[in-house]
C-alpha positions as CSV (number, residue, x, y, z in Angstrom):
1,X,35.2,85.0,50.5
2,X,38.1,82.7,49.4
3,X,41.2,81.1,51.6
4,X,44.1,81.3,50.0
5,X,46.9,79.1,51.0
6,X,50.3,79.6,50.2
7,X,53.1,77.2,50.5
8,X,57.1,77.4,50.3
9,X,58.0,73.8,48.6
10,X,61.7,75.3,47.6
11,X,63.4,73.2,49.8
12,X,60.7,69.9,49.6
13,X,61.5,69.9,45.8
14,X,65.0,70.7,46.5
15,X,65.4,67.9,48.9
16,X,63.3,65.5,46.3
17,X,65.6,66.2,43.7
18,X,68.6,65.8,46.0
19,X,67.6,62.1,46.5
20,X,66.8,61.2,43.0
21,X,70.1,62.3,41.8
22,X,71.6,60.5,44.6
23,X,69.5,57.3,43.4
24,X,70.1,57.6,39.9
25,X,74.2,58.3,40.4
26,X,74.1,55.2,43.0
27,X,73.1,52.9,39.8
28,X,75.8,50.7,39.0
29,X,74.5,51.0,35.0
30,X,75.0,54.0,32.9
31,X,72.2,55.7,32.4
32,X,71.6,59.1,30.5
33,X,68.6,61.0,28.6
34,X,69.3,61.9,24.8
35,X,67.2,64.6,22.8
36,X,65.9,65.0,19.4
37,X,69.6,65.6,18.2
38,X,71.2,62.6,19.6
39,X,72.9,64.8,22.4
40,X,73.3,64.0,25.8
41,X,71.6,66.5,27.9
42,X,71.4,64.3,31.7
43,X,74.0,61.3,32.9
44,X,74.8,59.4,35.9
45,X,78.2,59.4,37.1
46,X,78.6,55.5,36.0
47,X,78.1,56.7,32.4
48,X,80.9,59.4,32.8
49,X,83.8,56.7,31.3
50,X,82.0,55.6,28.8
51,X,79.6,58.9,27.3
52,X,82.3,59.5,24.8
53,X,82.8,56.5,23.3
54,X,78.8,55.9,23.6
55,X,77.7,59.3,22.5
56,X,79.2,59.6,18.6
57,X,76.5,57.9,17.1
58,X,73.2,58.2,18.8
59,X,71.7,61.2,16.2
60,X,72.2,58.0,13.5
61,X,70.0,55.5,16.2
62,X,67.4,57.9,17.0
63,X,66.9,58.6,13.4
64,X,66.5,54.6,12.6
65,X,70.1,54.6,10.3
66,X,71.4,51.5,13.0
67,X,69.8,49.6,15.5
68,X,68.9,50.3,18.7
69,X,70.6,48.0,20.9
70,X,74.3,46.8,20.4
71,X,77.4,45.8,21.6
72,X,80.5,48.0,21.7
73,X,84.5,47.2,22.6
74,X,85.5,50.3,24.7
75,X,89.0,50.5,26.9
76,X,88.8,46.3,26.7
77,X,85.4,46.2,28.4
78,X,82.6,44.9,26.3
79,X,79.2,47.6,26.6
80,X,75.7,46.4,26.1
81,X,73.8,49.6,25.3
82,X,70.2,50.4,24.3
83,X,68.5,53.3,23.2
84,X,64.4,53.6,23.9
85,X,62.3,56.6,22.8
86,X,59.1,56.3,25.0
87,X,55.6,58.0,23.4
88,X,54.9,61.3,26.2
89,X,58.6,61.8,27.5
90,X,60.8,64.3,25.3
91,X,64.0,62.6,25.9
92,X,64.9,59.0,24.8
93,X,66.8,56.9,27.6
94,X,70.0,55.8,27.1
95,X,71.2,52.4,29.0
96,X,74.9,51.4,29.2
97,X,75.8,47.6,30.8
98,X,79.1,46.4,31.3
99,X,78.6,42.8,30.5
100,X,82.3,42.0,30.3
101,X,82.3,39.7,33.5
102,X,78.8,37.9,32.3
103,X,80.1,37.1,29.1
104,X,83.4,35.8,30.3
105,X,81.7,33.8,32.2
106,X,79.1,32.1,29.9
107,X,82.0,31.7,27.6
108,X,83.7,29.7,30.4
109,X,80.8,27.5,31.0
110,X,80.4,26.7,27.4
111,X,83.5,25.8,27.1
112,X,83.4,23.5,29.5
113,X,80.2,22.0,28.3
114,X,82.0,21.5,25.1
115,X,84.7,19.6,27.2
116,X,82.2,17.6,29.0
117,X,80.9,16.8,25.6
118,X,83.7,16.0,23.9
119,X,84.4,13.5,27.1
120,X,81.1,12.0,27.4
121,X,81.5,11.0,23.6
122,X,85.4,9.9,23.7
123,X,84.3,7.8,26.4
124,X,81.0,6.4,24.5
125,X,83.3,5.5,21.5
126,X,86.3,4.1,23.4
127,X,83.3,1.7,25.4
128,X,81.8,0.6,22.4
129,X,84.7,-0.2,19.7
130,X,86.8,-1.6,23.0
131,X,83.6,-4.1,23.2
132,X,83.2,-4.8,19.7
133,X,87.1,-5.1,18.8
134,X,87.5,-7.5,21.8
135,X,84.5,-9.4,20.5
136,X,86.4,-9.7,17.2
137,X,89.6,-10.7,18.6
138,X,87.8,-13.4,20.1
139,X,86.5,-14.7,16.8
140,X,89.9,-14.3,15.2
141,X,91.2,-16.3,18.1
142,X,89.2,-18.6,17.5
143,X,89.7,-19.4,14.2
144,X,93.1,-19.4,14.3
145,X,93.0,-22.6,17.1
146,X,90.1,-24.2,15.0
147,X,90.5,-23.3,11.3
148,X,87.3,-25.2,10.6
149,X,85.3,-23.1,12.4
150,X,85.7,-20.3,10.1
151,X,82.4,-20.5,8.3
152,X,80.9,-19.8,12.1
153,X,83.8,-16.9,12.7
154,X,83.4,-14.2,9.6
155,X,79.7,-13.8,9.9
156,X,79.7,-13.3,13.4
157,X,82.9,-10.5,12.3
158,X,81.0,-9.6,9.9
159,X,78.1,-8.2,12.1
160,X,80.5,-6.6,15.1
161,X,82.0,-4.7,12.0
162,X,78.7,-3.8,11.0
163,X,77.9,-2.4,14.4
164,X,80.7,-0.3,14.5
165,X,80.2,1.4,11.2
166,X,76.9,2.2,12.5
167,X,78.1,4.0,15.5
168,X,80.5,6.0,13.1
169,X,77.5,7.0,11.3
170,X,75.5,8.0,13.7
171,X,78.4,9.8,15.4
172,X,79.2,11.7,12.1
173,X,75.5,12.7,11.8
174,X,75.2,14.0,15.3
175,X,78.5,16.2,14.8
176,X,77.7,17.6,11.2
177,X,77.2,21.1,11.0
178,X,76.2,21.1,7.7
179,X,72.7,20.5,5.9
180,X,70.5,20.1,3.1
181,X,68.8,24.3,2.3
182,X,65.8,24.3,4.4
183,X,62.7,24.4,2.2
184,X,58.7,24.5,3.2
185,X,57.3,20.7,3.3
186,X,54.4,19.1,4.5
187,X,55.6,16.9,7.1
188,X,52.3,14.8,6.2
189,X,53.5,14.2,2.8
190,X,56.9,13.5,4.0
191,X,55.4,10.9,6.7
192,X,53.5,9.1,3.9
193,X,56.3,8.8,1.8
194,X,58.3,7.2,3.8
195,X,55.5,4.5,5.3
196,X,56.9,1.9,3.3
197,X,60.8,2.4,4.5
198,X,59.2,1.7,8.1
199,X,57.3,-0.9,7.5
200,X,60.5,-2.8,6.2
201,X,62.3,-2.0,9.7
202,X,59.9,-4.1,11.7
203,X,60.1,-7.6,12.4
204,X,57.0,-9.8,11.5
205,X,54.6,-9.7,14.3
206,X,55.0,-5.8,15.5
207,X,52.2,-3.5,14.2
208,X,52.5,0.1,12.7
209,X,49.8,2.3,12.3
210,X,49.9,6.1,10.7
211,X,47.8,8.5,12.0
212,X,48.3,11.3,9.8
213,X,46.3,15.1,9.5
214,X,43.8,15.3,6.5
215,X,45.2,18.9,5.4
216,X,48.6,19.8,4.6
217,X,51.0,20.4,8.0
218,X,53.8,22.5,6.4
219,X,57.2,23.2,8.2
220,X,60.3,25.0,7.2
221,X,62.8,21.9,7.8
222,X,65.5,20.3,5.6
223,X,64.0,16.9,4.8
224,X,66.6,14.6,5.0
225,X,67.4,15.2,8.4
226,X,63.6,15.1,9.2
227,X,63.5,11.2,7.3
228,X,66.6,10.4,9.6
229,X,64.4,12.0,12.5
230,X,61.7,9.9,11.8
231,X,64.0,6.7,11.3
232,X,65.3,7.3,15.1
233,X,62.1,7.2,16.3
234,X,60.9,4.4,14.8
235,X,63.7,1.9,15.3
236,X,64.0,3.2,19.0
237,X,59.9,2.3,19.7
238,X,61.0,-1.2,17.6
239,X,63.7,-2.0,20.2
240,X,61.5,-1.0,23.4
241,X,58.7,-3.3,22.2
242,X,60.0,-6.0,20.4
243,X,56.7,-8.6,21.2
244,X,54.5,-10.1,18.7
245,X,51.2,-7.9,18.4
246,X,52.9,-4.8,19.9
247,X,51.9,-1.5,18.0
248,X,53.6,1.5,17.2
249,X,51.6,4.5,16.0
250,X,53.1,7.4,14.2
251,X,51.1,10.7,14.5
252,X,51.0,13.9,12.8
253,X,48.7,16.9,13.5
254,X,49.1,20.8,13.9
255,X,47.9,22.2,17.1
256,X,48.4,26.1,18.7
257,X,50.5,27.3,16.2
258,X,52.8,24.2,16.0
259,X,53.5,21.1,14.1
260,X,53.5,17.7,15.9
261,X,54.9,14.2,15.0
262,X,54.4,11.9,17.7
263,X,55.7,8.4,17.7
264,X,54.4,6.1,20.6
265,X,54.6,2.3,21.3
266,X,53.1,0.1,23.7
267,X,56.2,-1.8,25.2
268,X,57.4,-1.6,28.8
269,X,58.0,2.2,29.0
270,X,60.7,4.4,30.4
271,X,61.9,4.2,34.0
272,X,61.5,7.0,35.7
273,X,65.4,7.8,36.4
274,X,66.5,7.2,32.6
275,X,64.2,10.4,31.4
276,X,66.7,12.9,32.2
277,X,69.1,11.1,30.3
278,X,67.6,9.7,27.5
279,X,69.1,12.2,25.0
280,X,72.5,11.9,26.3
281,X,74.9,10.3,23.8
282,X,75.8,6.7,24.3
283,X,72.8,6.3,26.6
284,X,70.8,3.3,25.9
285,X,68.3,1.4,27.4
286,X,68.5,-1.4,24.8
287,X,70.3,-4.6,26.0
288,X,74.2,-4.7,24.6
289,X,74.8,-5.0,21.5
290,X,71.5,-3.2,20.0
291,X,72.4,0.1,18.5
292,X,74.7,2.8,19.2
293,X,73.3,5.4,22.0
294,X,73.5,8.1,19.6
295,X,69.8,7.6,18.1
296,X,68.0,9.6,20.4
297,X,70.7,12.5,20.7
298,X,70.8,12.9,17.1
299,X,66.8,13.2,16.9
300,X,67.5,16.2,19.8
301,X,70.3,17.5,17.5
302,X,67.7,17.4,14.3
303,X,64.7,19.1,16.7
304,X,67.0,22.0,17.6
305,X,68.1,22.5,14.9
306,X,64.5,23.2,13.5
307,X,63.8,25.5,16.5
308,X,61.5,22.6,18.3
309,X,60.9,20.7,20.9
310,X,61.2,17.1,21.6
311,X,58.8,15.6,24.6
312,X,58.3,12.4,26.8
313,X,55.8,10.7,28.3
314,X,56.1,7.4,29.6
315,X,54.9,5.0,32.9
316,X,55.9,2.2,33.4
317,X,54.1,-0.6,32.0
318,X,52.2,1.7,29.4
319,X,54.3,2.5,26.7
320,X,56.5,5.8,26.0
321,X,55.6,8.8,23.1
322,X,58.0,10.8,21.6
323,X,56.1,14.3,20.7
324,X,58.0,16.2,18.3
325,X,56.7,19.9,18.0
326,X,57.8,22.3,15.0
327,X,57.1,26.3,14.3
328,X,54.2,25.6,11.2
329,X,55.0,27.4,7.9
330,X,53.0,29.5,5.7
331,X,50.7,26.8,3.7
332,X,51.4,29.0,0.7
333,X,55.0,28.1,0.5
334,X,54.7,24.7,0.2
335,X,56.4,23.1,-2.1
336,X,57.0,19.6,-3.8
337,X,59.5,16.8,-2.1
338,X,59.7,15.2,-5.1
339,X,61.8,18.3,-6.7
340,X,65.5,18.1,-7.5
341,X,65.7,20.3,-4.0
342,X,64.7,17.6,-1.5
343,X,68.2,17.2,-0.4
344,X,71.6,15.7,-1.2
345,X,71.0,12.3,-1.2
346,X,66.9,12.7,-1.8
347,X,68.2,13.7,-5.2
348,X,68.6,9.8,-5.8
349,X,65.5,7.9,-6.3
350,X,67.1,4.1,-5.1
351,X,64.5,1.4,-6.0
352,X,65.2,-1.8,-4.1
353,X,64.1,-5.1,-4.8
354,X,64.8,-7.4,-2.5
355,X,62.8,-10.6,-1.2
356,X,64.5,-11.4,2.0
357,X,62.7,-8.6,4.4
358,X,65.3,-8.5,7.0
359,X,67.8,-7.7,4.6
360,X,65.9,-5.0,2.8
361,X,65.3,-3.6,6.3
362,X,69.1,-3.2,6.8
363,X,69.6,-1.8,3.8
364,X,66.5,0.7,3.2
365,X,67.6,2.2,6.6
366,X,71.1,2.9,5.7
367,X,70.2,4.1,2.3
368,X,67.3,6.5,3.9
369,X,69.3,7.3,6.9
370,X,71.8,8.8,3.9
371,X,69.0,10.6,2.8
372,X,68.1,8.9,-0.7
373,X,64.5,8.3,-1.5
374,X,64.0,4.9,-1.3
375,X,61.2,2.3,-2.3
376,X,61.2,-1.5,-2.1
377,X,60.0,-3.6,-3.9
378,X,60.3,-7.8,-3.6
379,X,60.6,-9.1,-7.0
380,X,61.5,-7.5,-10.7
381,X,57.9,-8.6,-12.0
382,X,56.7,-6.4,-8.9
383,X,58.1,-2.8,-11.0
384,X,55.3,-3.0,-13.3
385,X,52.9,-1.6,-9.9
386,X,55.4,1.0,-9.2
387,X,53.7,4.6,-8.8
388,X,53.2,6.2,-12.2
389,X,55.3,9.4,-12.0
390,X,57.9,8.3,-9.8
391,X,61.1,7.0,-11.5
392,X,64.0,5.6,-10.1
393,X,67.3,6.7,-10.5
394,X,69.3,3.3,-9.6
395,X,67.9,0.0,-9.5
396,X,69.4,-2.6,-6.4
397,X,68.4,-6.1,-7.2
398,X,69.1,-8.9,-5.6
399,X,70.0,-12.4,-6.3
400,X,66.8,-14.1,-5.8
401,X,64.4,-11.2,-6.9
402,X,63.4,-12.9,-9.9
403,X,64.6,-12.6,-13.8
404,X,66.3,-9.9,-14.4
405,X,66.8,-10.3,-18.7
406,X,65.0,-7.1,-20.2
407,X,62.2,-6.5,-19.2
408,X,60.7,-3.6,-17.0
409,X,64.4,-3.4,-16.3
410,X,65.5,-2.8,-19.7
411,X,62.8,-0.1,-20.3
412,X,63.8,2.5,-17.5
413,X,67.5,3.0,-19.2
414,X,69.1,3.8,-15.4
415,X,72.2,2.0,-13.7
416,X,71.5,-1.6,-11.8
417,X,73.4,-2.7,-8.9
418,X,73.4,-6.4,-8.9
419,X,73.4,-8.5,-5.6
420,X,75.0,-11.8,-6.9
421,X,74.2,-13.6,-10.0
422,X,70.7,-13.2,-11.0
423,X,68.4,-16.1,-11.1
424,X,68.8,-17.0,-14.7
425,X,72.5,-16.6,-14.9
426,X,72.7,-14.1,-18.1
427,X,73.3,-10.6,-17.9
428,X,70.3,-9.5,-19.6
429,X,70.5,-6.0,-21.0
430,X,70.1,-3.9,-18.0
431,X,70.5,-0.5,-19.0
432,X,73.0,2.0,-19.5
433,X,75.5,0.1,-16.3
434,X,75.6,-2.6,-14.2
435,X,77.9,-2.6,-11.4
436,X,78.1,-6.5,-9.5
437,X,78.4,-6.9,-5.9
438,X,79.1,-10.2,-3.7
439,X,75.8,-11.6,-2.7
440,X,76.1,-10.8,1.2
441,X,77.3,-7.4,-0.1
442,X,76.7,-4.7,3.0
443,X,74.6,-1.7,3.0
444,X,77.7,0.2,3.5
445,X,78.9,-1.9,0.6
446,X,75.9,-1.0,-1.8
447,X,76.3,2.5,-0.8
448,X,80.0,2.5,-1.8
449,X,78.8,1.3,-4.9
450,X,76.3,4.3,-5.8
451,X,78.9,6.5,-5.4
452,X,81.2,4.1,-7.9
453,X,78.1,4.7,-9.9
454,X,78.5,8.4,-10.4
455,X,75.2,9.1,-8.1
């Protein structure tokens, strides 16, 4: 025979239900379930003020006609709601947040980030021009008790002046908002172009060695601000090492889904309580007087703005590496940086010939860190080994560069800037425009002049 059992669960069920609907009316979010038709069919009592408002359009959402999670204004409150239709469950859930009190608050706290910001950088600038105008009044001073000792006074001016027109570019750069289209490159390529620009920024005696990926590394990234990047880096491993024989390596590689440019050196490293700083504006380790602060937070400025990541590893007594890491592109994309597209000022091909390698270094960075393309070369006869393909679009020469009558500079047809009075006093024919500076003309100078020049 069979037992049969029979039970009553009325009231167990009853009581079940009892304490879900308790639960699910003691959420503090809104919470509902929406059929096929967009219509509420279940709520919580913390969705009863705002089902209304919340209710009109979700037939439109379930059908795929507007997204499924947004933002609504409703009786001044700001609702975050989302809709999710589950596979097995015959109602879609609805979830309304009041996220009034969590926005104000971020707001709040970004604004006064923006505050602190705005502090930390008046207070960076007010430091460094009070520094370098009091060094000038100085020098003024000084000449106007010893008029002889002029010829000491205005290059020493000269420089401080210098150095405050490179914090204002710097400064600019690290607030501009605006770019260059972003466009797929192959940060190898870009790397190798600019080899000889970084060479020229090193003093005789420090090392630099590329380490560059056989195959293409492609990245969606405007190039200009990836040269400037890559200018930053450099220039701060120059000032860390600054000893004869010291290396710096540049590095470039893709690796789990990501592109990496690494710059390292082999100077004294980082102390341990300046990493949390070190992309702070107006933080320096250099000794006073060397650069601006504002290096490093522009290269963090240029990495986020790529949607990378900027890393450092350092101990003391071995050196520091800057590891730069980038979302890779699809290889297909790539396209040329030669192209009239490589950027605002990459659309100027500046070809520099200059024998002094100090002073090309001063002015290939400030010309590249405005984003032309820039090669050097030391002396006119020097053009003739110039990459076939590649054709400037201005010529800088400079005083002692050699003769500049006709010549290879007659044959490209482009505008020269002149540095002084060439070697052999005529004017040659020089192409379409010559424009004359003073021989210790600035780089801020010569840029001023490329913009005389129509460029």
């Amino acid at each position: 025979g069979f037992l049969v059992a029979v039970h009553d669960l009325t009231d167990r069920v009853r009581r079940m239900g009892d304490r879900w609907r308790r639960t699910f009316d003691a959420m503090v979010d809104g919470v509902a379930l929406v059929d096929n038709e967009g219509a509420i069919v279940l709520a919580n009592q913390a969705l009863g003020p705002n089902a209304k408002a919340v209710a009109g359009d979700l037939a439109h959402r379930l059908r795929g006609d507007a997204p499924r999670r947004w933002r609504m204004d409703h009786g001044g409150r700001l609702l975050d709601c989302s809709l999710t239709a589950s596979r097995g469950l015959e109602h879609a859930i609805l979830v309304v947040r009041d996220v009034t009190e969590a926005v104000d608050a971020e707001a709040r706290i970004r604004d006064a980030d923006k505050m602190q910001a705005v502090g930390t950088l008046a207070s960076g600038v007010a430091h460094d021009f009070n520094n370098l105008l009091a060094a000038i009044l100085l020098h003024v001073r000084l000449m106007q008790r010893q008029p002889e000792a002029v010829s000491e006074a205005v290059p020493a001016i000269a420089d401080l002046a210098e150095q405050g027109t490179e914090v204002v570019r710097e400064l600019l750069y690290f607030a501009r908002r605006e770019s260059s289209p972003p466009r797929t490159i192959n940060l190898v390529e870009l790397v190798h172009q600019q080899e000889g620009v970084l060479r020229h920024l090193l003093p005789e005696g420090l090392r630099l060695a590329f380490d560059l990926e056989d195959e293409a590394v492609p990245v969606v990234a405007d190039p200009v601000g990836l040269r400037r990047l890559l200018l930053n880096l450099v220039i701060n491993a120059r000032d860390a090492v600054e000893e004869s024989g010291s290396l710096i390596t540049v590095r470039v590689e893709h690796t789990a889904g990501r592109a990496v440019l690494e710059v390292a050196d082999d100077g004294p490293g980082i102390p341990p309580e300046a990493r949390e700083h070190l992309f702070e504006p107006f933080f320096t380790l250099r000794r006073q007087g060397r650069g601006s602060g504002l290096g490093l937070a522009v290269v963090y400025s240029i990495v986020s703005a790529h949607g990378g990541e900027v890393d450092v590893r350092s101990a003391p007594g071995h050196g520091a590496r800057f590891i730069v890491r980038l979302p890779l592109a699809d290889a297909t994309r790539l396209e040329s940086l030669e192209g009239p597209a490589a950027g605002a000022g990459a659309e100027v091909r500046v070809l520099l010939v200059e024998k002094n390698g100090r002073a090309a270094a001063r002015t290939v960075e400030a010309l590249a860190g405005a984003g032309f393309e820039v090669r050097h070369l030391a002396t006119v006869s020097d053009i003739a080994d110039l990459a076939e393909g590649w054709r400037p679009t201005v010529v800088v020469v400079a005083e002692d560069s050699g003769s500049t009558d006709g010549g290879e500079l007659d044959r490209m047809k482009v505008p020269v800037l002149l540095l002084g009075e060439p070697e052999d006093g005529g004017p040659g024919h020089l192409g379409p425009r010559v424009v004359r500076l003073r021989t210790d003309a600035t780089p801020e100078a010569i840029l001023d002049a490329l913009r005389d020049l129509g460029e």
